[in-house]
N, C-alpha and C positions, 0 to 999 in steps of 0.2 A: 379669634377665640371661638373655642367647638360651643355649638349648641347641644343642652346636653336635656334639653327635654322643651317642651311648652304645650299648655292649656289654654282651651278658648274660655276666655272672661261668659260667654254666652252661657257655656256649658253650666257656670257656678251658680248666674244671676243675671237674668232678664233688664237689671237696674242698675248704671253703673254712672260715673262721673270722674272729672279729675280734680285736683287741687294749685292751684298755682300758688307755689308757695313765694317767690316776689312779688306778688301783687295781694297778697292773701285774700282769695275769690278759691269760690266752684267754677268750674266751668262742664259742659254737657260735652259730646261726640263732637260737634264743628266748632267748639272754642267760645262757645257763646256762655256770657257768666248769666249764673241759675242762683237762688238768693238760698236753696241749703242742699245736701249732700243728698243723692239719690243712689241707693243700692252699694257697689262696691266704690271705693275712692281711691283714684292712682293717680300719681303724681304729674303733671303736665309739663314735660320739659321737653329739651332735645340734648342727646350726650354723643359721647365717641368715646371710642374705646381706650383712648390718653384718660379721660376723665377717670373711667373704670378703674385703668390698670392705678391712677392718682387715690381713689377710695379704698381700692382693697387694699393697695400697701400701706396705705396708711393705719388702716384698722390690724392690719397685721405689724407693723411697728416697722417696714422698710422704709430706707430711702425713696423718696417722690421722686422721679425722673422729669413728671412735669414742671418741674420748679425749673430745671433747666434752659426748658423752653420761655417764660417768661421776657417777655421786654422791657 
């Protein structure tokens, strides 16, 4: 998949954090849970690019190819 641009989070805001959303916590830069939300908020995960292509086709109304792969 092309990269088709990116911004440094710095650039926007000096304050940032993630969200874990299976565990519903903040969390800070090294994973450490913070008790609220500092400056910008991104999601805390890890994906690949099956997940990807699994989300946009789906919001776009295609067939999921990852269903395939399942066990």
């Amino acid at each position: 998949m092309p990269v088709i641009g990116n911004t440094s989070v710095m650039e926007t805001s000096s304050e940032y954090c993630y969200f874990d959303v299976l565990y519903k916590k903040y969390l800070d830069s090294k994973g450490n849970e913070i008790s609220d939300p500092k400056g910008l908020v991104g999601p805390w995960g890890l994906s690949n690019y099956l997940v990807m292509d699994d989300l946009i086709s789906e919001k776009l109304g295609l067939p999921i190819k990852g269903e395939s792969y399942a066990t």
